[in-house]
PAKENU-31830 format. One record per residue (C-alpha): residue number from 0; residue in three letters; y negated, z, x. Coordinates in steps of 0.5 Angstrom, whole numbers, plus 500, padded with zeros to 3 digits. Layout:
! PAKENU-31830
num:NUM&residu:ala&c2:Y&c3:Z&c1:X .
...
! end
This chain:
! PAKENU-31830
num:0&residu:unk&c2:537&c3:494&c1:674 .
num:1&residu:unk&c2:534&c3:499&c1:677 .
num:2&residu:unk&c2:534&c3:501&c1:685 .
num:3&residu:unk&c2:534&c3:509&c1:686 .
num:4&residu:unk&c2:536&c3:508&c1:694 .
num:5&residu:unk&c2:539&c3:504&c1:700 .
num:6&residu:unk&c2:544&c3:506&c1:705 .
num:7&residu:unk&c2:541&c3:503&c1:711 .
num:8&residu:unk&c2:538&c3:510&c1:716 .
num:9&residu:unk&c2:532&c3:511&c1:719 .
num:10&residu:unk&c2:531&c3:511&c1:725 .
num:11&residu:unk&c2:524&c3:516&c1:726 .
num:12&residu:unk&c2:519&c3:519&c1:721 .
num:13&residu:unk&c2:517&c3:512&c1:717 .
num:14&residu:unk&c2:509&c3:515&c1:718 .
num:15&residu:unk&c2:505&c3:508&c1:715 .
num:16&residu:unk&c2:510&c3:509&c1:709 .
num:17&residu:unk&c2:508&c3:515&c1:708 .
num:18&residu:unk&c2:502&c3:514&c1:709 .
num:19&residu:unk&c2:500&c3:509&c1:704 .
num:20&residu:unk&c2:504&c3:513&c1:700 .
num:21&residu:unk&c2:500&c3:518&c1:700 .
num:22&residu:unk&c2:494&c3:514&c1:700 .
num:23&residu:unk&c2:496&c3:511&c1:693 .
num:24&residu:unk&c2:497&c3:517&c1:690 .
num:25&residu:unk&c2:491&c3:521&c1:693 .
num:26&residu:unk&c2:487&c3:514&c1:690 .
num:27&residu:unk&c2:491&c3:515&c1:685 .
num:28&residu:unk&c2:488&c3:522&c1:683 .
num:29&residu:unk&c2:482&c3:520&c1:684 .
num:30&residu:unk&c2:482&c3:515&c1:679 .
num:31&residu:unk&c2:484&c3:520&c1:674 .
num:32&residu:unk&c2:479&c3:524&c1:675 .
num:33&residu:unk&c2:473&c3:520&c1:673 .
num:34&residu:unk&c2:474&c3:517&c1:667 .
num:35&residu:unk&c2:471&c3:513&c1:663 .
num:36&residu:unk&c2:465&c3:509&c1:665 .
num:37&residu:unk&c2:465&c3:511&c1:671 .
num:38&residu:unk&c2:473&c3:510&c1:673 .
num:39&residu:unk&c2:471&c3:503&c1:669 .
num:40&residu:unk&c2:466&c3:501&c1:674 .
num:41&residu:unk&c2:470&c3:504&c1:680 .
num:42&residu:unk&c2:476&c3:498&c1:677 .
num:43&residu:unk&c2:470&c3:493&c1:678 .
num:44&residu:unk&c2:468&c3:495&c1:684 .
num:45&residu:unk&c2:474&c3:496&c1:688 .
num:46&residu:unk&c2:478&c3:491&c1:684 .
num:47&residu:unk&c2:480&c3:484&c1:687 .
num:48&residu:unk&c2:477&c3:479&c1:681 .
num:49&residu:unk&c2:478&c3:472&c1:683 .
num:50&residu:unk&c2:472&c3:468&c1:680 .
num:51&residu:unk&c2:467&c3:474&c1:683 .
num:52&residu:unk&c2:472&c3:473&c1:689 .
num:53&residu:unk&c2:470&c3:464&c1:689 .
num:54&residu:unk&c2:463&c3:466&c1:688 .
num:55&residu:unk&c2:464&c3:465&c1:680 .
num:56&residu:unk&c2:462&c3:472&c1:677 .
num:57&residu:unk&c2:458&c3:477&c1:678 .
num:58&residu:unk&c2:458&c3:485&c1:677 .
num:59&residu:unk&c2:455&c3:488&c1:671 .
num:60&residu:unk&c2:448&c3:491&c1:672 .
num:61&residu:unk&c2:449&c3:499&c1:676 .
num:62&residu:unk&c2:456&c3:498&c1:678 .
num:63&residu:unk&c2:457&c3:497&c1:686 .
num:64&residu:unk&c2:458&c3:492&c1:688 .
num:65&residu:unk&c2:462&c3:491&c1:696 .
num:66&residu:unk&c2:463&c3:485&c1:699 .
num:67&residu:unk&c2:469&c3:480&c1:694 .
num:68&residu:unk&c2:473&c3:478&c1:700 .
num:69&residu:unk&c2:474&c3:487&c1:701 .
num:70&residu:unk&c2:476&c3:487&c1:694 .
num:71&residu:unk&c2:483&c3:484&c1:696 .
num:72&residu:unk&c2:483&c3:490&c1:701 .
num:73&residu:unk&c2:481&c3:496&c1:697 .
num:74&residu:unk&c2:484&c3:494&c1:690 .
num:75&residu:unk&c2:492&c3:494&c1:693 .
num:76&residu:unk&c2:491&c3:502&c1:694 .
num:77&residu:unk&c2:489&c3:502&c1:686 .
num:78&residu:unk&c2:493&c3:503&c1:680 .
num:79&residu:unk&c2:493&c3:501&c1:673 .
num:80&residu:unk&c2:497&c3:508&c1:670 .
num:81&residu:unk&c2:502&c3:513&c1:672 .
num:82&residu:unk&c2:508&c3:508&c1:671 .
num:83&residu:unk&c2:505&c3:503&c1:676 .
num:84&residu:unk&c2:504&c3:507&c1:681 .
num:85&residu:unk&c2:511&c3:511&c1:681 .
num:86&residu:unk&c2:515&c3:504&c1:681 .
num:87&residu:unk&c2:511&c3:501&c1:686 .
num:88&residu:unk&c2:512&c3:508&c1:691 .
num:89&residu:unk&c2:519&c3:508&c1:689 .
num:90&residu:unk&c2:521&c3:501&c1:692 .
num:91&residu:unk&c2:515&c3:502&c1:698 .
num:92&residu:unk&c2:520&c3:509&c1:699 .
num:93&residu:unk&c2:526&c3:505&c1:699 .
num:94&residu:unk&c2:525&c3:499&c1:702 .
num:95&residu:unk&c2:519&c3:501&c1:707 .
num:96&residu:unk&c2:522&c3:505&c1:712 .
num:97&residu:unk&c2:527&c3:500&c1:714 .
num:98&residu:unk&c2:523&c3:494&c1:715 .
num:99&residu:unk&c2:517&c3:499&c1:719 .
num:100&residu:unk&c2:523&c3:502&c1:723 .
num:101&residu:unk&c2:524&c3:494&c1:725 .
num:102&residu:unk&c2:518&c3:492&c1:727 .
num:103&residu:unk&c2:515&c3:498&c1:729 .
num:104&residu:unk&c2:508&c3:502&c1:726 .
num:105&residu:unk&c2:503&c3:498&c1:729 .
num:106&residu:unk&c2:506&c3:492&c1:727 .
num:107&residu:unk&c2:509&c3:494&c1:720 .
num:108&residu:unk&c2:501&c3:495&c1:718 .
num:109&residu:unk&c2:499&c3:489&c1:720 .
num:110&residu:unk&c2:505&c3:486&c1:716 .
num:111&residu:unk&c2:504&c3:490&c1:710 .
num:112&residu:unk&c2:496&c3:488&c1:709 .
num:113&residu:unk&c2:498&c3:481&c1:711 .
num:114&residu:unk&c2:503&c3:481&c1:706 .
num:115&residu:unk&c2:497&c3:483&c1:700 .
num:116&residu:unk&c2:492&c3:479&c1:703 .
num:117&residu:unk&c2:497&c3:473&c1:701 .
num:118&residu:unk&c2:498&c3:475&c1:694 .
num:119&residu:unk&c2:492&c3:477&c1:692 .
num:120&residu:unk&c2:490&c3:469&c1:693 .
num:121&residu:unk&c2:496&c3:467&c1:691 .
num:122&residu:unk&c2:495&c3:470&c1:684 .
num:123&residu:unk&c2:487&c3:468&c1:684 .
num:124&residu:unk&c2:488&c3:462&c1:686 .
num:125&residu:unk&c2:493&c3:460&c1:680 .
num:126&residu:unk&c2:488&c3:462&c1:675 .
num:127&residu:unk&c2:480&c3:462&c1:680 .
num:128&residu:unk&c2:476&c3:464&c1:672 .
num:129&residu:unk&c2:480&c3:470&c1:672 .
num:130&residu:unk&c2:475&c3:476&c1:671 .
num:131&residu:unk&c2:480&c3:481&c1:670 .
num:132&residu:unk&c2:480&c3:486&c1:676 .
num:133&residu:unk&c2:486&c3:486&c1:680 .
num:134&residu:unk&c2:489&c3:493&c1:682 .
num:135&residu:unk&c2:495&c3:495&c1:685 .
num:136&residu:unk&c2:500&c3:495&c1:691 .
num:137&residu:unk&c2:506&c3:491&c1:688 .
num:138&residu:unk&c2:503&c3:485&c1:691 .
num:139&residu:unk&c2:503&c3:488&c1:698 .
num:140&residu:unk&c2:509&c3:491&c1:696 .
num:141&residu:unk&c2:514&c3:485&c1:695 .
num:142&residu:unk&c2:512&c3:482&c1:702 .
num:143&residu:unk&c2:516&c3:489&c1:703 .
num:144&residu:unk&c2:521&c3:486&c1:700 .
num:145&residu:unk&c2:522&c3:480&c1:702 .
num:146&residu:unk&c2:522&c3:482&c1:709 .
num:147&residu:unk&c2:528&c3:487&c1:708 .
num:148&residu:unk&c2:532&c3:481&c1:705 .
num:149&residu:unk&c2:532&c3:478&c1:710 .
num:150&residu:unk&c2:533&c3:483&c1:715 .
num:151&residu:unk&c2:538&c3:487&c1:711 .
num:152&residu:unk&c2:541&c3:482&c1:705 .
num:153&residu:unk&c2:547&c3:486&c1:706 .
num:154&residu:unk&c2:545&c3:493&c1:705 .
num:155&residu:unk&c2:547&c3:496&c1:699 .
num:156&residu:unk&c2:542&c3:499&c1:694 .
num:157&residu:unk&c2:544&c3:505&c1:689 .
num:158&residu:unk&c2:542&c3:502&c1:683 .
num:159&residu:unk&c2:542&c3:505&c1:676 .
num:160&residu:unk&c2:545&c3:499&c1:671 .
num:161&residu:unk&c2:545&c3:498&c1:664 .
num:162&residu:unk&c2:549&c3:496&c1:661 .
num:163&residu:unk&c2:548&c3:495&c1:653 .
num:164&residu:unk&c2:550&c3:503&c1:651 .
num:165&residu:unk&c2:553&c3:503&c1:658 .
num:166&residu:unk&c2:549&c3:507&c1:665 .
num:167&residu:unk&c2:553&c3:507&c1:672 .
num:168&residu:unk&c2:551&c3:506&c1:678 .
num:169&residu:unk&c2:553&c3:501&c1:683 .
num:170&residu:unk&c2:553&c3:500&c1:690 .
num:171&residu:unk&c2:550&c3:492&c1:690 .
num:172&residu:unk&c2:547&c3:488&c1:696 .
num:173&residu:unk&c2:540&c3:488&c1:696 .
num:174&residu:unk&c2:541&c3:480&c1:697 .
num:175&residu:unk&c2:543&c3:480&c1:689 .
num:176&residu:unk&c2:538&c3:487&c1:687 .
num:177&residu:unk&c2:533&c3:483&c1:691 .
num:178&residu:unk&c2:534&c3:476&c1:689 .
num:179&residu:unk&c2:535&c3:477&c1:682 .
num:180&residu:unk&c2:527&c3:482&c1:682 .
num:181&residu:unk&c2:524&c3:475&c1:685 .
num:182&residu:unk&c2:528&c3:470&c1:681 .
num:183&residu:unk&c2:524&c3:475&c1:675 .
num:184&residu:unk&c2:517&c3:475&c1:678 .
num:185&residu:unk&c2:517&c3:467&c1:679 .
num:186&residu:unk&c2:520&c3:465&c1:672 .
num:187&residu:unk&c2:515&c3:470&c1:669 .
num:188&residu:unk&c2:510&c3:466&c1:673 .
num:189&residu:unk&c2:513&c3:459&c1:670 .
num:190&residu:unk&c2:512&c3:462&c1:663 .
num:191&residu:unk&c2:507&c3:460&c1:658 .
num:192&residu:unk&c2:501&c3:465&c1:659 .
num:193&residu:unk&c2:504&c3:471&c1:658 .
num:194&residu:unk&c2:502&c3:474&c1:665 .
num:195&residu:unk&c2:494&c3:474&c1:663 .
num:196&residu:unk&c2:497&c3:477&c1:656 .
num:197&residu:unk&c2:501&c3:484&c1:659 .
num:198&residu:unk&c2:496&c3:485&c1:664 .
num:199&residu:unk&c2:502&c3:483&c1:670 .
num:200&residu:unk&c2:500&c3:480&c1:677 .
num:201&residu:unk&c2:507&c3:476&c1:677 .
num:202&residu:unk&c2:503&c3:471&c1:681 .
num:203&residu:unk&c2:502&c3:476&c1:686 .
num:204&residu:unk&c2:509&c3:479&c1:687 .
num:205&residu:unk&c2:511&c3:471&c1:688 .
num:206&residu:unk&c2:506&c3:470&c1:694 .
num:207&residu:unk&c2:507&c3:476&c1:696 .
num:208&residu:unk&c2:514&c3:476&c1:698 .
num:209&residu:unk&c2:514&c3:469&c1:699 .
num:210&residu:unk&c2:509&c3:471&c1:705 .
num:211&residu:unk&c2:514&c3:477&c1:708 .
num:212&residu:unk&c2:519&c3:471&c1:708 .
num:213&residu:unk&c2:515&c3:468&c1:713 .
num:214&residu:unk&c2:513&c3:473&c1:716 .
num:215&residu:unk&c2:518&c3:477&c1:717 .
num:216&residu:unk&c2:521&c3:473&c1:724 .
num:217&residu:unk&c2:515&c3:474&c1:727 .
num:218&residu:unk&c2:513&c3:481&c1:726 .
num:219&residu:unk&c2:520&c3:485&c1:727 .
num:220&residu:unk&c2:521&c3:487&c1:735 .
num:221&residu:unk&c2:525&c3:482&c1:739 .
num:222&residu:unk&c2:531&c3:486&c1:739 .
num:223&residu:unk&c2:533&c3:486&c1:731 .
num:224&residu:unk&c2:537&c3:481&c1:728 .
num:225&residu:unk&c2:536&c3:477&c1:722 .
num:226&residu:unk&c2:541&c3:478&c1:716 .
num:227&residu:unk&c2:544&c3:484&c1:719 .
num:228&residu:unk&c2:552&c3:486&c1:717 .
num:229&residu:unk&c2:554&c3:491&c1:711 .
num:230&residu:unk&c2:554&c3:498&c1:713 .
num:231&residu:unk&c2:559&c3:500&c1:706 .
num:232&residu:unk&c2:563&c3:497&c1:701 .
num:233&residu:unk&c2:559&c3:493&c1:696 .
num:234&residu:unk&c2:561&c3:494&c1:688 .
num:235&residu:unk&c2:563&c3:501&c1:688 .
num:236&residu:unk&c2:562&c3:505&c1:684 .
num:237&residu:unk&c2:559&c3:513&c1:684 .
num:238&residu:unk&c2:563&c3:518&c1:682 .
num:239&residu:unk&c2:561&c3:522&c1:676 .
! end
């Protein structure tokens, strides 16, 4: 399955979303253009590395070297390809205006940080000797998510569905679309070491959204509900 869009309106112009959006890219750009060893060593430095974060590593000679803890800060605006960055700013779009229409801009910034702040510990704190940097805004990304399943379990996203040879898209709950993304992140998480092997931070995507489900309740303005109704029929099909 693959979101393309939700059918929840916005309220205002979602500024932080784009914000970060264009944040990421415009990084993103820059990423690209020193290559090599200079790009390596921009990684290093602005990447969040769990042993350099627990005092265990240092940095090679003539790479900058910026307070560790700052590293969890600076590494979610990096990413690894065009690919990372794309997915990623897709479901930031899709799921990011709402939740800021929930809480607020000044809020949703603090929600949002909060959220990668916990999933970088959550993955250095499953494997503390890891001396590859960590980068990307994913972890960030699925407290997002885990605020909007709970704000909005009931909203339908357009999703793109395989079906062996078979493409359609459907109207499906974000609780299913959503639920079924974390059930992924937390089982790869289990697996016996294949997240050190593919380069992915599943660790980080489980504690990110773990901690937008806890705080979700506490961030969003007073008079917005929890799990609130459905706004279309669910399971319907687009009409080609």
């Amino acid at each position: 399955m693959f979101p393309l869009s939700d059918d929840n309106p916005r309220h205002r112009v979602p500024v932080v979303t784009l914000t970060i959006i264009g944040i990421c890219i415009s990084v993103f750009i820059w990423q690209v253009s020193v290559t090599g060893q200079t790009g390596d060593a921009a990684v290093l430095s602005l990447g969040m590395i769990p042993a350099r974060l627990f005092g265990d590593f240092g940095l090679p000679a003539g790479v900058i070297a910026i307070p560790a803890w700052l590293t969890i800060f600076t590494s979610l605006f990096l990413h690894g390809g065009w690919l990372h960055l794309g997915g990623n700013m897709l479901f930031l779009w899709i799921f990011g205006d709402n939740v800021e229409d929930a809480m607020g801009r000044p809020r949703f910034i603090v929600f949002y940080l909060a959220c990668g702040v916990a999933a970088a510990l959550a993955q250095a704190a499953a494997n503390p000797s890891a001396t590859a940097p960590m980068i990307g805004a994913s972890g960030a990304i699925a407290g997002v998510l885990g605020g909007y399943i709970l704000l909005y379990p009931h909203a339908n996203v357009r999703t793109l569905v395989f079906l062996g040879f078979f493409v359609t898209v459907l109207r499906i709950p974000a609780a299913i679309v959503l639920g079924i993304w974390f059930l992924l992140q937390f089982l790869n998480a289990l697996g016996p070491g294949t997240t050190e092997a593919e380069g992915v931070a599943v660790w980080a995507h489980v504690g990110g959204f773990v901690a937008g489900l806890a705080l979700v309740a506490f961030f969003k303005r007073s008079e917005i509900q929890l799990l609130q109704p459905p706004r279309s029929r669910p399971f319907t099909r687009e009409a080609s």
